[in-house]
C-alpha positions in Angstrom: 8.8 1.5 -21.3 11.9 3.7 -21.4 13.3 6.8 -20.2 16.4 9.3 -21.0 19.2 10.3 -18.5 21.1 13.0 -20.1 20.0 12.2 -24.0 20.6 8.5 -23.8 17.5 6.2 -24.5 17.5 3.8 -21.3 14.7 1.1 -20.4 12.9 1.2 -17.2 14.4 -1.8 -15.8 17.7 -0.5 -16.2 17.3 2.8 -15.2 16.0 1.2 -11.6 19.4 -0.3 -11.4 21.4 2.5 -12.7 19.7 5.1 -9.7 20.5 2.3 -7.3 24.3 2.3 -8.3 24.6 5.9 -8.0 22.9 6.2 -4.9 25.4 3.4 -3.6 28.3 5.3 -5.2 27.1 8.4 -3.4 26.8 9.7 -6.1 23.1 12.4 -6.3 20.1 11.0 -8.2 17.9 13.0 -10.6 15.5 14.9 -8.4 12.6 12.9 -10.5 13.7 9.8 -8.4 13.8 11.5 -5.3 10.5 12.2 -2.4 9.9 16.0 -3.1 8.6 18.3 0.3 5.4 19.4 -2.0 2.9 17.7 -0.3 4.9 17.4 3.1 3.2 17.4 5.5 0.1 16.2 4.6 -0.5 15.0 8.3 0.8 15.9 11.5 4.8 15.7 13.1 5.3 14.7 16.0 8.6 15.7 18.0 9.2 13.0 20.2 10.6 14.2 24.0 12.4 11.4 25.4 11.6 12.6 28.8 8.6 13.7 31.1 6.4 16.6 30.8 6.8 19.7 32.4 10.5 20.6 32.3 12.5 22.8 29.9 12.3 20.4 27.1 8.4 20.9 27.2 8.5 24.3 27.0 11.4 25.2 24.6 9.6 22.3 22.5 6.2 23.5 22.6 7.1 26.7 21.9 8.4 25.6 18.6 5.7 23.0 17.8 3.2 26.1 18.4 5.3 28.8 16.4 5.8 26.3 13.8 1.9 25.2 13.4 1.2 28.6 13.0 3.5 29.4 10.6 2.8 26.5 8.4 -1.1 26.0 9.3 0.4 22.2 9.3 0.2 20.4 13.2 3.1 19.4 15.0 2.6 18.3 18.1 4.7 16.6 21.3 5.1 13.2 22.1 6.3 12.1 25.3 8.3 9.0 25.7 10.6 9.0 28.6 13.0 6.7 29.8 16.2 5.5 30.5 17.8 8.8 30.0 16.2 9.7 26.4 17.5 6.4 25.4 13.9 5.5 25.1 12.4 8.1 23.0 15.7 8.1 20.6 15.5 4.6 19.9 11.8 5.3 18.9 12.7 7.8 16.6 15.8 6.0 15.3 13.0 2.8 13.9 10.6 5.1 13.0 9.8 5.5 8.9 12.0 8.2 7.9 9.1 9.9 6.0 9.4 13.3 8.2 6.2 12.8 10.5 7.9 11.7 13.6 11.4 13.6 14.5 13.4 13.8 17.7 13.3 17.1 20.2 16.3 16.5 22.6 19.3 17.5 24.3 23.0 16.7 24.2 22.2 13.6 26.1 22.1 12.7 22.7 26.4 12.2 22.7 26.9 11.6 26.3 24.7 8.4 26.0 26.3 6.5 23.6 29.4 6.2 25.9 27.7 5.1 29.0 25.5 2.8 26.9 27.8 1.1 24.1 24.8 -1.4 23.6 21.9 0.5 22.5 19.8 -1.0 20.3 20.8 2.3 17.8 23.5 4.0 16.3 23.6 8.0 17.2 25.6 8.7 15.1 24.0 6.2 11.6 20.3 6.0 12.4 19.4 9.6 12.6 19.6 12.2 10.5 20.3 15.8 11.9 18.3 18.8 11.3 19.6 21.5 13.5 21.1 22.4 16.7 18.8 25.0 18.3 19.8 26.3 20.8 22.8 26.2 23.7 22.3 27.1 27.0 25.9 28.2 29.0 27.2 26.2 32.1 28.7 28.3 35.1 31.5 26.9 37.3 29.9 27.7 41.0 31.7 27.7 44.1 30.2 28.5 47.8 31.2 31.7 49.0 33.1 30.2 52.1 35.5 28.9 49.3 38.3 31.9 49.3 38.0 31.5 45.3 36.9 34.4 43.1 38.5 32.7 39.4 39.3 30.0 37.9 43.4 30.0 38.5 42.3 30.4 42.4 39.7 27.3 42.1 42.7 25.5 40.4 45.4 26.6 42.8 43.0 25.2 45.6 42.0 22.0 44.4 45.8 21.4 43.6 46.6 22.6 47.0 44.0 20.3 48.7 43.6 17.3 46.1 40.1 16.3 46.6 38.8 18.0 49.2 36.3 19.8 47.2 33.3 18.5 47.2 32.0 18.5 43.8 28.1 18.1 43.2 26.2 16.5 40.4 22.5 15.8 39.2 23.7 12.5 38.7 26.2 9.5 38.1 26.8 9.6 34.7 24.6 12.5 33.3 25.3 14.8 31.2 26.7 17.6 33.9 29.1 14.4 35.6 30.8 13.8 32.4 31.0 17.8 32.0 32.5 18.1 35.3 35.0 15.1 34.6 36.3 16.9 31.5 36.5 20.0 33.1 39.2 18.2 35.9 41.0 16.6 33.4 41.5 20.0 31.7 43.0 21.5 34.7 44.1 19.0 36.0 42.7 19.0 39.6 41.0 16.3 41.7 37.9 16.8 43.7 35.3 14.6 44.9 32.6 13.8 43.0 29.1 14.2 45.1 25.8 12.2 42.7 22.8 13.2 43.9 19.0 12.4 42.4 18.3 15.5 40.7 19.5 19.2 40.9 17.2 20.1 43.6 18.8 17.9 46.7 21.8 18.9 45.2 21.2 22.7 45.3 20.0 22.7 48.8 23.7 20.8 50.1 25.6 23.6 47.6 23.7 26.2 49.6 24.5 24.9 52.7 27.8 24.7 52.0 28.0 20.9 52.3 28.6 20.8 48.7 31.5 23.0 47.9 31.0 23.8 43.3 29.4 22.5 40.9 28.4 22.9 37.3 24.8 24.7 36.4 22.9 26.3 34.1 22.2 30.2 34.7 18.8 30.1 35.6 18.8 27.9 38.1 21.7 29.5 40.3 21.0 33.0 39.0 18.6 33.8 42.4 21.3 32.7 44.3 24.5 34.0 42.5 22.9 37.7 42.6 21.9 37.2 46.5 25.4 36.9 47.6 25.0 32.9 48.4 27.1 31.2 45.6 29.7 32.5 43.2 30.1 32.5 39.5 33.7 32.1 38.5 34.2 30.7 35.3 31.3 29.9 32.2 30.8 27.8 29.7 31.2 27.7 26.0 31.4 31.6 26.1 30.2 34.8 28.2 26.2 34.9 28.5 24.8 37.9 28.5 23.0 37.2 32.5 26.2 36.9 33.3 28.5 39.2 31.6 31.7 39.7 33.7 31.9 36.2 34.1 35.2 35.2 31.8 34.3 31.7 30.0 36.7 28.7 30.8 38.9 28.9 27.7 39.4 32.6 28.8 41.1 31.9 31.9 42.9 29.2 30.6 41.1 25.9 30.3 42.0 25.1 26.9 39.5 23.1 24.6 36.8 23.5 27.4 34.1 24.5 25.7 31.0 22.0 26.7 27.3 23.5 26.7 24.0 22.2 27.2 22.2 22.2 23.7 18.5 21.3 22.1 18.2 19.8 18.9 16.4 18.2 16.4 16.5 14.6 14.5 14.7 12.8 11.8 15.1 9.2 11.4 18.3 8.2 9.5 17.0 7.8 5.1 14.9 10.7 5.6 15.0 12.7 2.3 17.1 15.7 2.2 14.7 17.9 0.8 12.4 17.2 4.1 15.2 17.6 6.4 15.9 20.8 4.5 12.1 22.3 5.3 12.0 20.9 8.9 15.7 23.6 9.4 14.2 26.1 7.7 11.0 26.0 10.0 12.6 25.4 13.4 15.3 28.4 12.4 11.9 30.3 11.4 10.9 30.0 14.4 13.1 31.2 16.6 13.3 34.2 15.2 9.9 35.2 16.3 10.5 37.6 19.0 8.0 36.3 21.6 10.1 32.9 21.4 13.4 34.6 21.2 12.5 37.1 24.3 11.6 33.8 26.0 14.8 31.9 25.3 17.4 34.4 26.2 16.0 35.6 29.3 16.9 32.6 30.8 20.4 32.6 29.4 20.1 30.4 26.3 21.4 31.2 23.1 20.1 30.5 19.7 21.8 28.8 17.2 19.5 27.2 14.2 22.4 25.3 12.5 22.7 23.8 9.2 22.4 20.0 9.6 26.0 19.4 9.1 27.2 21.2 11.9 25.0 19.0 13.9 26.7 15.8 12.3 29.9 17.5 13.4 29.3 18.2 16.8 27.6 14.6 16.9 31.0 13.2 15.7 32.8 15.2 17.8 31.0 14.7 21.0 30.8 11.3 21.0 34.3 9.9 20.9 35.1 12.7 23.4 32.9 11.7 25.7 33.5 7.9 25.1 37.5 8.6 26.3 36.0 10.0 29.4 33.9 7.7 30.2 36.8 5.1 29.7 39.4 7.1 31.1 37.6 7.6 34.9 36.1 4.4 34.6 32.3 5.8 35.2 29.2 3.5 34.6 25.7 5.0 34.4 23.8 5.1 37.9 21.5 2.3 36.2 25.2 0.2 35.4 
C-alpha cells in the first residue's frame, strides 16, 4: 500500500515514519494526517470548574455553556470539581484525553498556583493547551475613609511615612489577591501589614469597620460601599472600568508595570488538535457577543476579551515566573503550606 507527498511515490510504512519526523521537527503535517473538527462534537463538553457551585465562576460559565448549546445545538455542560485551590480540577483536565470533550473554565489562579505549589502533579504551562482568555475583571486599590488618602501618591507617601502601619486585608494567604497585593508593594515600594482572613466576607466587614485599613477588590463587591461614602477608590487595575470611571488605573499614577487583573479562561488538555482548539475560540468569543451575556458581564465591571490562544500562552508564560519571583522574594507559602 502506498501513498504520494508532494508527487513522490512513498509506502505506507514510511510515510508513518516520515509524519512522525516532521511532527517532531515541528514541522506541520498534511491536514489528511490530522483529527479534523467535522464530526466534533459528536457528544457532550464538559468545562470543568475547579471550584464549588454558586459563585462567579458558575455563572459567567453557565452562561457560556448555555449560549454556546444553543448556538451549536451540541451540549456543553459544567462539571464541578473543587479543591485545593483549582489545583484539583486542573490536574483533571491536564490527564484528561485531549480529544476536546472535557476542557477547563477557570481563573488566573491558573498562574498564581504554580508558584505556591512547585510540586503539582502537572505542568501549567506543558499539559494544557489554551483556547482563550475571556474575560478580565479590574481590581480597585480601597482605602477607609478615615485614611486622609484620596490617590495613589498620598497612599504611597503614607505607607512610606508610617512603614507598616496599614493594615492591609486579604481573602487569603497566598491567593490570588495576596500575591496581587505583594506586587503592588513591591512596585511602590511601601510596607504595610498583611491582614489573611478566610474569605472576602470577614474581611469586608473589618475594612468597613475600619479595622482593616485597604485592600484590593473587585468592583462589584465594594461598589455598594464605594458609592455610600464608606470606602474609597483610589487607584484601579489593569485600566479605568467603566463603574468606575474617574478612578485613574495604577500605571496612571505611576506604578509602573502594575497591571494585574482577575481573568476567566479556557483550557483543553495539552495534544488537543489545533483545529478543535480553533472551534472551541471561535464559540466562546461567539458567545460573548450575545448581548444578554455581554449586558450581564459588564454591569458588574468585567471586560471582555475572547483572545486568540496565543495570547493566552503569553500571559501563561508571563504570569507564571512573575508570580514565582514573588512568591520567592516575600518568602510566602500557601495557607495549606
Amino acid at each position: 500500500m502506498s501513498n504520494r507527498i508532494s508527487g513522490v511515490r512513498v509506502a505506507m510504512p514510511k510515510l508513518i515514519l516520515l509524519c512522525a519526523a516532521l511532527a517532531a521537527l515541528g514541522v506541520a503535517v498534511p491536514a489528511a494526517a490530522q483529527k479534523s473538527p467535522a464530526d466534533y462534537p459528536s457528544k457532550p463538553v464538559s468545562i470543568v470548574i475547579g471550584f464549588t457551585p454558586g459563585g462567579p465562576l458558575d455563572i459567567e460559565y453557565r452562561a457560556f455553556a448555555n449560549q454556546i448549546t444553543v448556538n451549536t445545538g451540541r451540549p456543553f455542560l459544567l462539571d464541578f470539581k473543587p479543591g485545593a485551590g483549582g489545583v484539583v480540577g486542573t490536574a483533571y483536565v491536564a490527564k484528561a484525553a485531549p480529544d476536546g470533550y472535557t476542557i477547563l473554565g477557570t481563573t488566573n489562579s491558573f498562574t498564581t498556583l504554580p508558584a505556591l505549589n512547585p510540586n503539582m502533579s502537572y505542568d501549567a504551562a506543558k499539559d494544557l493547551a489554551p483556547v482563550s482568555l475571556l474575560a478580565r475583571r479590574p481590581s480597585l486599590l480601597i482605602v477607609h475613609t478615615s485614611l486622609p488618602i484620596n490617590s495613589l501618591a498620598e497612599y504611597i507617601a503614607y505607607g512610606q511615612a508610617n512603614p507598616g502601619k496599614i493594615n492591609f486585608g486579604t481573602p487569603g494567604l497566598g491567593g490570588g489577591p495576596h500575591l496581587a497585593s505583594e506586587w503592588l508593594h513591591s512596585v511602590i515600594n511601601t510596607k504595610v501589614t498583611f491582614v489573611h482572613y478566610k474569605g472576602a466576607a470577614p474581611m469586608n466587614v473589618d475594612q468597613l469597620a475600619g479595622r482593616v485599613h485597604a485592600s484590593i477588590a473587585v468592583p462589584v463587591s465594594v461598589m455598594a460601599s464605594v458609592k455610600a461614602g464608606k470606602l474609597r477608590a483610589i487607584a484601579v487595575t489593569p485600566e479605568r472600568t467603566a463603574v468606575f470611571p474617574d478612578v485613574k488605573s495604577v500605571i496612571e499614577q505611576g506604578g509602573k508595570g502594575y497591571d494585574y487583573s482577575v481573568w476567566t479562561g479556557v483550557f483543553a488538555p495539552g495534544g488537543t488538535p489545533a483545529s478543535v482548539v480553533s472551534w472551541l475560540n471561535a464559540e466562546f468569543i461567539k458567545a460573548m457577543k450575545m448581548p444578554e451575556l455581554a449586558r450581564k458581564m459588564e454591569a458588574e465591571g468585567n471586560q471582555f476579551v475572547g483572545s486568540t490562544p496565543e495570547y493566552l500562552r503569553d500571559v501563561v508564560a508571563r504570569e507564571i515566573p512573575l508570580f514565582r519571583r514573588i512568591v520567592k522574594e516575600g518568602n510566602i507559602q500557601s495557607a495549606d503550606g
